[in-house]
Each structure stands twice: as C-alpha cells, then as structure tokens.
C-alpha positions, 0 to 999 in steps of 0.5 A: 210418750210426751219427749221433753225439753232439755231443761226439764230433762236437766231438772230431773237428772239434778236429782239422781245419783244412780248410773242404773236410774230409769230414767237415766237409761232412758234418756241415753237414747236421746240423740239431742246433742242438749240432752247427751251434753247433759249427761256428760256434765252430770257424769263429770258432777258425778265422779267429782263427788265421789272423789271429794267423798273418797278424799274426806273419808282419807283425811278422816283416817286420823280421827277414824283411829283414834277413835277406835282406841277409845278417844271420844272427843278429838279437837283440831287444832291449827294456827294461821297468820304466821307469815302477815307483817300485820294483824294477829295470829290466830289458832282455833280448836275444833271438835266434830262430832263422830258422824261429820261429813262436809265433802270438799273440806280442806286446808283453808288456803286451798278453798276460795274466800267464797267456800271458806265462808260456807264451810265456816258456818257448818263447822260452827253449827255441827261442831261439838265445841269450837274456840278461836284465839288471838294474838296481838302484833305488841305480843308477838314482838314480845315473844317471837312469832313462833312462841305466839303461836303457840300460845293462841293454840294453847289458848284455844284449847284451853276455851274448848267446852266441852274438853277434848280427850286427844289432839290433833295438832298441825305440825307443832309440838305443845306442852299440854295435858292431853294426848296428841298427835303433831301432823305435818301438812295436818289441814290437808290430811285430818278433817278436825285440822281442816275445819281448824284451819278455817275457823282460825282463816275466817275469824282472822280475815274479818278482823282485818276487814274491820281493821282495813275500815280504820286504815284504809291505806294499806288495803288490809281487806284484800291483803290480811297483812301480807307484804304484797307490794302495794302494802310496801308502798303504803308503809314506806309511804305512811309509815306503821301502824299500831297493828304492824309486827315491828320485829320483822322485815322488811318493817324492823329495818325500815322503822331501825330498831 
C-alpha cells in the first residue's frame, strides 16, 4: 500500500467527522510525528465543533419554547451603541427561520470584526425578515439615550415584513402589540438576539466608516464613537461635530451646556 505524505493525509482527515472512520483508525498507526500532530489538531477542530454546536442548541432554548406554544414567527431584537458619544443608536429586528443554525453565533461584542462580517451576510441571506433602525445624536439629545433607544427598536419592529407573532427582546421592556419576552444578557442566550445584535453592530459601524471619510480627525473608523482617548484629544483639539451626543460627558461639560 502506497504510505502517503502528511499533506495528503491533512486533506483527507479535513473531511471526516467520525472518530470510527476507516481511515482514521487507519492512520492512528502511523508513527510519523506529522501525522499524529495531524490528528491532534483535527480532535481538537473536533471538540470545538461540538461545543460550538452544544452552545447554539442552548442559546436556541428561548425560540425552541416558544415555538412549542404555538408562536411561528419569533423576531430578535437588540440595540447597540448606547455607550459611543458619537454616531446613532441603532436596533434591529430579526427573524430565523425554524431550521437556522449558524454554530459560533454570538453577542456581537464577543466575535471578531472579521466574523461579525460573515455572520452578517448569512443572517441577511437565511433570515425570514430583518430591519434595522437608526437613531440620530440631535435626537438622542432630545430624548435621552434610553428613550432613543427604544425608540429605534420599536422602529425596527415596526418595519418587520413579515410580522413576527413573539419578541424576544435584550433586556428592555417596550410597549408593544405582541407578545414578549425581555432576557437579560439575551445577545449571549437567544440565537434571534444574537443575529440582532449583529445586524444592528454591522450596519452601525459602517456608517461610522463612511462618517470617519468626512471627519478624518476623530478616527470614528477604529473607535465607532467611543471616548477612547485619542478621540478626547481630537475633540478637545477640534471641537464637536454635527455627529456628536451633546448631552453627554465628557462633550456637555466641554461644549458647557
């Protein structure tokens, strides 16, 4: 029998997902130092997948009860950018069909740039219906962050098509026609939170890359708004912009309104 090299034996395994595998029983007899590094690697590959797939079917328990109480159509929905002194709020209303499964999903803040991204364009493309929402800095001075972030998910519940029939919303508590149900920490424990939570992250940074083209200075790009300090420095240096939360500090007491 023809003894192959180590890449070959690393293109085969990629493929197989049984422990019991012919050819995985095969090669654990294979002494080459490669070959058994191989193996450990693919084992290790192995368990993270079925953690990831154990973690997505616990953060699928919300939707998995619901759902057996009759609701078909469960929409997520999270906001993001409460904390940033610059850039709107934005919320999004997500739903997933029965059948979704993305392993690795997650709270937004918890996944690389790199994976939000990917993730972002399989909920678009799998999700029944998906809407995002913005609120400007002029009306979050109005209003108060916490009102206006309400109101974007409102908003964004309101643009479903088609509507959901339950809600499963982070944390807050909206006055809505459906029924719901608030989780605390919901983007790290429901799935249709969880792709919510992205979808608002996503759509939210790239508007503050394309706002960073017009205000170079305050490195909205890296920073989406936050007070890191080198945005401080710019604001102390250059002032505000039309896209900064007047009503909050350090920006209120610098601007004294």
């Amino acid at each position: 029998m023809k003894v192959q090299t180590i890449a070959e034996v690393a293109r085969q395994l990629a493929n197989i997902k049984d422990e019991q595998d012919p050819f995985l029983i095969q090669i654990l007899q294979d002494e080459r130092k490669g070959v058994q590094q191989i193996i450990q690697k693919w084992r290790k590959q192995i368990a993270e997948e079925q953690r990831l797939k154990e973690k997505f079917l616990e953060m699928n328990t919300y939707e998995t009860k619901w759902r057996s109480n009759g609701f078909e159509l469960i929409a997520g929905v999270d906001e993001v950018g409460r904390g940033p002194l610059a850039g709107p709020v934005a919320a999004a209303a997500v739903i997933l069909p029965a059948d979704f499964f993305l392993a690795g999903i997650d709270d937004s803040k918890k996944l690389s740039e790199k994976k939000r991204l990917e993730y972002d364009a399989i909920i678009r493309r799998e999700a029944l219906a998906f809407s995002v929402s913005m609120i400007d800095a002029n009306e979050i001075d109005e209003i108060n962050i916490y009102e206006a972030a309400k109101k974007a998910m409102k908003a964004a519940i309101a643009s479903l098509q088609p509507k959901p029939d339950f809600l499963l919303i982070d944390a807050m508590k909206l006055e809505i026609p459906y029924a719901s149900e608030s989780i605390i920490k919901g983007d790290a424990k429901s799935i249709s939170i969880a792709a919510a939570s992205i979808i608002a992250k996503v759509a939210r940074d790239k508007l503050m890359k394309e706002i960073s083209l017009e205000y170079p200075r305050y490195h909205f790009q890296q920073n989406m708004g936050y007070g890191t300090k080198e945005h401080l420095n710019a604001i102390q240096q250059y002032g505000i912009t039309p896209y900064h939360r007047k009503s909050f500090a350090p920006i209120k007491d610098i601007i004294k309104i």
